[in-house]
CHARMM-style PDB file with segment names, atoms N, HN, CA, C and O in Angstrom:
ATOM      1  N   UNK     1       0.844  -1.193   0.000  1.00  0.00      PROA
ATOM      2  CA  UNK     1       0.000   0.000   0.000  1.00  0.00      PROA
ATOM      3  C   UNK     1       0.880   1.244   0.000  1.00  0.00      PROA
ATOM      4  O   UNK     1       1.769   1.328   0.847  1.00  0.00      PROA
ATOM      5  N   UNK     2       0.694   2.216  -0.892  1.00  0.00      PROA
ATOM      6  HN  UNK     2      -0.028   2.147  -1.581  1.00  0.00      PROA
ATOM      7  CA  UNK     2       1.377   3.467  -0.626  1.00  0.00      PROA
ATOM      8  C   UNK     2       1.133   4.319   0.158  1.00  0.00      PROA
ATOM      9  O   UNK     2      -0.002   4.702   0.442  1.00  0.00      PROA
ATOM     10  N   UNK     3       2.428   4.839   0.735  1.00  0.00      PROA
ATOM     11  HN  UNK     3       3.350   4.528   0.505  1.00  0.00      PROA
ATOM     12  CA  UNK     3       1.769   5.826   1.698  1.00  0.00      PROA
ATOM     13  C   UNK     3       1.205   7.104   1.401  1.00  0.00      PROA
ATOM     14  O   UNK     3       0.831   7.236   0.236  1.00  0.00      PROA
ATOM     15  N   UNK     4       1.016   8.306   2.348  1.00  0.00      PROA
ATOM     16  HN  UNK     4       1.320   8.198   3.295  1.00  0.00      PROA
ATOM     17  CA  UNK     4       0.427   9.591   1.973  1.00  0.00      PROA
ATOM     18  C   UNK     4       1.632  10.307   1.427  1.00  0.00      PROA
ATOM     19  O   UNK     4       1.452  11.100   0.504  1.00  0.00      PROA
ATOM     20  N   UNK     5       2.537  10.160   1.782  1.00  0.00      PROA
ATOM     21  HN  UNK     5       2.684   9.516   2.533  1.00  0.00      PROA
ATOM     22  CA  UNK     5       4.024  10.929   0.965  1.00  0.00      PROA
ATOM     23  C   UNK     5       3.897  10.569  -0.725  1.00  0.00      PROA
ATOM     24  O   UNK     5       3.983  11.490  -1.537  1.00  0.00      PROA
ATOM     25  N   UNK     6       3.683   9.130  -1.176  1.00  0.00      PROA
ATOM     26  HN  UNK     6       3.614   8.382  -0.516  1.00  0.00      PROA
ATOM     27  CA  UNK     6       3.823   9.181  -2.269  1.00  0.00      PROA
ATOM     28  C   UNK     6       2.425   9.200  -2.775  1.00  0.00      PROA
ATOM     29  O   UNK     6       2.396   9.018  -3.992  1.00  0.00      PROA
ATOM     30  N   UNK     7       1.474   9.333  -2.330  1.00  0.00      PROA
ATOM     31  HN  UNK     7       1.498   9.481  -1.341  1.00  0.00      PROA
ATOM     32  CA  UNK     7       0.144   9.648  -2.806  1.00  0.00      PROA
ATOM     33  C   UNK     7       0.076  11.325  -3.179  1.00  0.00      PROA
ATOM     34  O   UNK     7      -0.358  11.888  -4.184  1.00  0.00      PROA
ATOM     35  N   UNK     8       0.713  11.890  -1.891  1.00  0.00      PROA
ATOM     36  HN  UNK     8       1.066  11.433  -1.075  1.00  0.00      PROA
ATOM     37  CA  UNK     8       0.739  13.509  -2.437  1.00  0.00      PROA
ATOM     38  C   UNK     8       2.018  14.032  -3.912  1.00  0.00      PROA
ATOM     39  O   UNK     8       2.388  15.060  -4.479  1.00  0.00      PROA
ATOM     40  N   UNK     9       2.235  12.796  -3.948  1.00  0.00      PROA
ATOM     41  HN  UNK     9       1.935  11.961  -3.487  1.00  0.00      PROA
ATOM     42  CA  UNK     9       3.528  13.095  -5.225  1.00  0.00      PROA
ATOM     43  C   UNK     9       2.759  12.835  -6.610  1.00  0.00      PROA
ATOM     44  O   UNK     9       2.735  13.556  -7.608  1.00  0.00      PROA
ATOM     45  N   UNK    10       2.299  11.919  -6.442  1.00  0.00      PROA
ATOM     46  HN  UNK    10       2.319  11.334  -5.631  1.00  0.00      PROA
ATOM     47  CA  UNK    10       0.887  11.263  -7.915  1.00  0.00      PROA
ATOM     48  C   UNK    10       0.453  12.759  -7.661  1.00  0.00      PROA
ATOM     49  O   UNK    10       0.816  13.896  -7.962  1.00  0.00      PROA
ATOM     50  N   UNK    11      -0.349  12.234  -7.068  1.00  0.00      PROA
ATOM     51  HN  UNK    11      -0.644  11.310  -6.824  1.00  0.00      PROA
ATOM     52  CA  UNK    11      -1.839  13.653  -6.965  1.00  0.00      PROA
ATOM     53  C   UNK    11      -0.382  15.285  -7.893  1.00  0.00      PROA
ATOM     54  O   UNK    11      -0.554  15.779  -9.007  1.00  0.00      PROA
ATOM     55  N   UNK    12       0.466  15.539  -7.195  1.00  0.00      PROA
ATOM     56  HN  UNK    12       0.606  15.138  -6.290  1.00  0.00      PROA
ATOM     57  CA  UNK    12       0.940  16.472  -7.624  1.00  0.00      PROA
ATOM     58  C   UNK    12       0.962  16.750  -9.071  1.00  0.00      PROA
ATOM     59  O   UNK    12       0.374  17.667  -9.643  1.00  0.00      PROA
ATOM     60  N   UNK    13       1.920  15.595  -9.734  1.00  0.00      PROA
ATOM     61  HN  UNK    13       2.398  14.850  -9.269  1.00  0.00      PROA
ATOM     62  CA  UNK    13       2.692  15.376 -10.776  1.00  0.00      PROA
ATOM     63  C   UNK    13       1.062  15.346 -11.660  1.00  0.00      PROA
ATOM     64  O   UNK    13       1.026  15.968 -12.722  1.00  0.00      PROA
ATOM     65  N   UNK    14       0.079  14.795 -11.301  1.00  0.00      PROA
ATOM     66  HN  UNK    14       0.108  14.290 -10.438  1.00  0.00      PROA
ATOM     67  CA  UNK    14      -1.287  14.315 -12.115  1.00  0.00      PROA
ATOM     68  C   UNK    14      -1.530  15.751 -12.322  1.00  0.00      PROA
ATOM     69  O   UNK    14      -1.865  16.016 -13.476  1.00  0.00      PROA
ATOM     70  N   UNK    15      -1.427  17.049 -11.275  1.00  0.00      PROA
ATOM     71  HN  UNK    15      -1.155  16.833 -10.337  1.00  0.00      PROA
ATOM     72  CA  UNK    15      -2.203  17.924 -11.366  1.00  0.00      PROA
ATOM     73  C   UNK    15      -1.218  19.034 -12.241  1.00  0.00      PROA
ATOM     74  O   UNK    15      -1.662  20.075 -12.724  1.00  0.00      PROA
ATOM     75  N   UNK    16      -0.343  18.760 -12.301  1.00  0.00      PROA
ATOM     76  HN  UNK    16       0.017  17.914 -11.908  1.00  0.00      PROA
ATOM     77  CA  UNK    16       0.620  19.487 -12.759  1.00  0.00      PROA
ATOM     78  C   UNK    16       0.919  19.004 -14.710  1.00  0.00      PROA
ATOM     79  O   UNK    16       1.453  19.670 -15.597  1.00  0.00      PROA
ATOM     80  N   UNK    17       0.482  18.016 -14.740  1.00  0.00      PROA
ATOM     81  HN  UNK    17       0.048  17.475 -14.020  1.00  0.00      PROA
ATOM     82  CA  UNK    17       0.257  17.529 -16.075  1.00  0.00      PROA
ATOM     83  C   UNK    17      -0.834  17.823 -16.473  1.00  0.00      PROA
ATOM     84  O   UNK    17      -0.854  18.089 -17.674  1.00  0.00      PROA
ATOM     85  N   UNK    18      -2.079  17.911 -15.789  1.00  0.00      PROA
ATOM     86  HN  UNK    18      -2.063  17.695 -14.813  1.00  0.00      PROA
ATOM     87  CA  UNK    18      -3.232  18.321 -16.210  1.00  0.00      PROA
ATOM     88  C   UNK    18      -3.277  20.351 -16.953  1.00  0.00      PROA
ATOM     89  O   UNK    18      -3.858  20.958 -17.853  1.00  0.00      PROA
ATOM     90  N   UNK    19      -2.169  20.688 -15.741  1.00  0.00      PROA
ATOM     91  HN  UNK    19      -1.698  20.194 -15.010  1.00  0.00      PROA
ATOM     92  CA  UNK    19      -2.485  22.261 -16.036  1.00  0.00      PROA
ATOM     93  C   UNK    19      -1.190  22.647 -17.421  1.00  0.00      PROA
ATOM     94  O   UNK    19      -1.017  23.797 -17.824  1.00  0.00      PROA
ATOM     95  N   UNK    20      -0.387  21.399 -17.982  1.00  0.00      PROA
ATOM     96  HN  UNK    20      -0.527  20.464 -17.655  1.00  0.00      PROA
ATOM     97  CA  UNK    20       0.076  21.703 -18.744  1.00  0.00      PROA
ATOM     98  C   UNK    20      -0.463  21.214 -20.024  1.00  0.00      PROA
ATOM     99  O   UNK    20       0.046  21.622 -21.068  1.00  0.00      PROA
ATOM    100  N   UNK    21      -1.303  20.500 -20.045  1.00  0.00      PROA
ATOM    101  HN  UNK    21      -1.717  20.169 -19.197  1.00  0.00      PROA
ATOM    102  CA  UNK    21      -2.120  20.258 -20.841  1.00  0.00      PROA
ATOM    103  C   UNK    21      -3.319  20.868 -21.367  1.00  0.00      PROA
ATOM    104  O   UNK    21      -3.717  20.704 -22.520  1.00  0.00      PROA
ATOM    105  N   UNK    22      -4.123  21.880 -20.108  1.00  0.00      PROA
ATOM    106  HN  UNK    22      -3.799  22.013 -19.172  1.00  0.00      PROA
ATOM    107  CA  UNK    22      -4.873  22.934 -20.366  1.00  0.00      PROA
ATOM    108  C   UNK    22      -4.575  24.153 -21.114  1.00  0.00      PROA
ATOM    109  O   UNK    22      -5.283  24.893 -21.798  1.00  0.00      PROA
ATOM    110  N   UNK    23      -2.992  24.166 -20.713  1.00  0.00      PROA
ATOM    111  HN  UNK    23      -2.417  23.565 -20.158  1.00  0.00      PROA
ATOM    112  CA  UNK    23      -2.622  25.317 -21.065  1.00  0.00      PROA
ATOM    113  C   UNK    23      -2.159  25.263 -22.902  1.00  0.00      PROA
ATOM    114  O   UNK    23      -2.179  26.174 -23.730  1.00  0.00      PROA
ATOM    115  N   UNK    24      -1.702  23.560 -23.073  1.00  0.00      PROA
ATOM    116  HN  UNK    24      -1.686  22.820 -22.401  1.00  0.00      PROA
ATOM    117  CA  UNK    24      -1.845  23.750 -24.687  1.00  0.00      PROA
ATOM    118  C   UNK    24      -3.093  23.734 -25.178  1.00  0.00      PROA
ATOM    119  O   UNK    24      -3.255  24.525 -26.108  1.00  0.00      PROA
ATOM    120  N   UNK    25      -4.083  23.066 -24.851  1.00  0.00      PROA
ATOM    121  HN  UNK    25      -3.952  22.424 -24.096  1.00  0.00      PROA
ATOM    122  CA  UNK    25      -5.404  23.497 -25.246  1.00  0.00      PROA
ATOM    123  C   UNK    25      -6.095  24.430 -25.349  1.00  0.00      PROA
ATOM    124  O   UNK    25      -6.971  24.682 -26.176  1.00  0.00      PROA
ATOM    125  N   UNK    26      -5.585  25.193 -24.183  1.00  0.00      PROA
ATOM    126  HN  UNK    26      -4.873  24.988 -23.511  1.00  0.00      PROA
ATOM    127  CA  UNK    26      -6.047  26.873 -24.468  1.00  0.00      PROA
ATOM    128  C   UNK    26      -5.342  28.011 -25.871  1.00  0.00      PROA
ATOM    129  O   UNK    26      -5.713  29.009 -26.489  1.00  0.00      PROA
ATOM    130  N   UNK    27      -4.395  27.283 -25.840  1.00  0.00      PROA
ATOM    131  HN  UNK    27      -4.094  26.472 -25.338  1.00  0.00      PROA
ATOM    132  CA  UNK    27      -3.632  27.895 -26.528  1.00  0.00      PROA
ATOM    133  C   UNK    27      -4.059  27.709 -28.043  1.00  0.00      PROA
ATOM    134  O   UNK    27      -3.746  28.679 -28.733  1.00  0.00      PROA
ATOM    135  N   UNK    28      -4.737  26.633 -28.751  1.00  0.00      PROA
ATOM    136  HN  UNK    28      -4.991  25.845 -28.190  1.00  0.00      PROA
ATOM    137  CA  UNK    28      -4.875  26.511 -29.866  1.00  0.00      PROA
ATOM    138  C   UNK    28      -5.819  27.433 -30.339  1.00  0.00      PROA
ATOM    139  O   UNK    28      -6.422  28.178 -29.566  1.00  0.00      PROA
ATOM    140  N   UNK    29      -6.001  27.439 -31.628  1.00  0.00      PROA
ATOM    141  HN  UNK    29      -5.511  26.835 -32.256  1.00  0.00      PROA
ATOM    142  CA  UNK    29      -6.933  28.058 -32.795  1.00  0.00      PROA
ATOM    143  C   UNK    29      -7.389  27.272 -33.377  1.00  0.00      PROA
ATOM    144  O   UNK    29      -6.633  26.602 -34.080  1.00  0.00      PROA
ATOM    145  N   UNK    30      -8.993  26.931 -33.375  1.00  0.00      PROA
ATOM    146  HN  UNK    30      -9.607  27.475 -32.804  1.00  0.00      PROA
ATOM    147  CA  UNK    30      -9.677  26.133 -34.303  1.00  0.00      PROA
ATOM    148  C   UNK    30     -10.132  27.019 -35.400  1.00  0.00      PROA
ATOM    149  O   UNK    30     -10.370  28.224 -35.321  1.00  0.00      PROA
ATOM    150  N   UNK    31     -10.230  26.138 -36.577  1.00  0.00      PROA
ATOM    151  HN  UNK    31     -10.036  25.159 -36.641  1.00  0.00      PROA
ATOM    152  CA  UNK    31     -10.912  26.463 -37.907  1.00  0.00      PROA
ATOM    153  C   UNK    31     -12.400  27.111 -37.624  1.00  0.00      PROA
ATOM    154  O   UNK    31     -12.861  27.921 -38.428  1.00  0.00      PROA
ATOM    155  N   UNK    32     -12.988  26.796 -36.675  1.00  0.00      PROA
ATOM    156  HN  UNK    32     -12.613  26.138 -36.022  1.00  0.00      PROA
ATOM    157  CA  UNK    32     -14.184  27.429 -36.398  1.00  0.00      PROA
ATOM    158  C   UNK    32     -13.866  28.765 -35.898  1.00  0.00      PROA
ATOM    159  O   UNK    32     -14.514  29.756 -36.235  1.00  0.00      PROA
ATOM    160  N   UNK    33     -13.034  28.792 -35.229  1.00  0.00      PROA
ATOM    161  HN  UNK    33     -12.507  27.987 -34.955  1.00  0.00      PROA
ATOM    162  CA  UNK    33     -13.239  30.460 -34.198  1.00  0.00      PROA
ATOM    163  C   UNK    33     -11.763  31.266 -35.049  1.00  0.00      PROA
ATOM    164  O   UNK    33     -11.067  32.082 -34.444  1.00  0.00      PROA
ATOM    165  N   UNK    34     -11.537  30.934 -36.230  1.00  0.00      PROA
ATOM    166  HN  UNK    34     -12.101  30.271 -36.722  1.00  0.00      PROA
ATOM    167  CA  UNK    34     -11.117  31.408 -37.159  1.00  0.00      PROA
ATOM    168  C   UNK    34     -11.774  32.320 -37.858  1.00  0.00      PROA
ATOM    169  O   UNK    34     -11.518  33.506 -38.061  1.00  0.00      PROA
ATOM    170  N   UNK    35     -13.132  31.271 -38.398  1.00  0.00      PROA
ATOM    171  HN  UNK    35     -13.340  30.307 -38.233  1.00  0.00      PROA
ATOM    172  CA  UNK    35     -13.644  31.924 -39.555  1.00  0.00      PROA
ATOM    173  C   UNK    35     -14.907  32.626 -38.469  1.00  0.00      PROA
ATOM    174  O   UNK    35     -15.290  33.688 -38.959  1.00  0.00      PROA
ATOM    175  N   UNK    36     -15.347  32.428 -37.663  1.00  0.00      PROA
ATOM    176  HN  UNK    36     -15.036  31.565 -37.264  1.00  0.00      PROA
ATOM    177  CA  UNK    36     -16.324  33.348 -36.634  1.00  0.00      PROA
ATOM    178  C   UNK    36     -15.419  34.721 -36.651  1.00  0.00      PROA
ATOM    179  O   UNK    36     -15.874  35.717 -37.213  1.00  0.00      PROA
ATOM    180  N   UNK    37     -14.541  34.741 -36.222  1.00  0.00      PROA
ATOM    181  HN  UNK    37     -14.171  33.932 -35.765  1.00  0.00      PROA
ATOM    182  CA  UNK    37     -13.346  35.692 -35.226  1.00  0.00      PROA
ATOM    183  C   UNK    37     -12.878  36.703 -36.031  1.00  0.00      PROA
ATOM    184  O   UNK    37     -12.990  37.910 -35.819  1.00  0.00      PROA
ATOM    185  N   UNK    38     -12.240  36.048 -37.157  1.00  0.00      PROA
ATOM    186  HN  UNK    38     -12.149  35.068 -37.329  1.00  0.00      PROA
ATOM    187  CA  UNK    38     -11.381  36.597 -38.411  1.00  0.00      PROA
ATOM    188  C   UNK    38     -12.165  38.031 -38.881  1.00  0.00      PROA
ATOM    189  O   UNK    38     -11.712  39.172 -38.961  1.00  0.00      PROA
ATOM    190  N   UNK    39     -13.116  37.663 -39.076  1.00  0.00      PROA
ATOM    191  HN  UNK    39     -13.484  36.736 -39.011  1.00  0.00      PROA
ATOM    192  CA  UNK    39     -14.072  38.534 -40.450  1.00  0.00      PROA
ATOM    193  C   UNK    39     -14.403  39.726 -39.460  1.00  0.00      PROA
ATOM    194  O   UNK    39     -14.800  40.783 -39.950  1.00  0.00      PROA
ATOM    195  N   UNK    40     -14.231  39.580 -37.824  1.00  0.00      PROA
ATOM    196  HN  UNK    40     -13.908  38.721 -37.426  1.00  0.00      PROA
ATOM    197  CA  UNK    40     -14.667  41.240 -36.978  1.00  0.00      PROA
ATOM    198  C   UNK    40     -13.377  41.936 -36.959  1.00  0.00      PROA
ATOM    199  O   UNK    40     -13.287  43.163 -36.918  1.00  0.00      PROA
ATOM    200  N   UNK    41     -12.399  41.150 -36.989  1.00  0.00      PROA
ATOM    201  HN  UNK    41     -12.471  40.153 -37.022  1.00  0.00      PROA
ATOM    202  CA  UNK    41     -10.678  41.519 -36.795  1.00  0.00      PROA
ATOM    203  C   UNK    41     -10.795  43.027 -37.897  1.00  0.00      PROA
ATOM    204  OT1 UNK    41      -9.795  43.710 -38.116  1.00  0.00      PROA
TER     205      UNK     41
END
């Protein structure tokens, strides 16, 4: 069984992959909010 030391290391590393993963997702440009977006620019 693992203890709470390496349970708070998962949980970390999980949450810390999650917010680097949000952050490329945020980051993209879809073909949709291109052609919505583009044409007020």
């Amino acid at each position: 069984m693992w203890g709470l030391a390496q349970n708070r290391r998962v949980a970390h590393k999980f949450l810390r992959n999650k917010k680097q993963e949000w952050e490329e997702y945020r980051s993209e440009v879809t073909a949709f909010e291109l052609r919505k977006s583009l044409p007020v620019l």
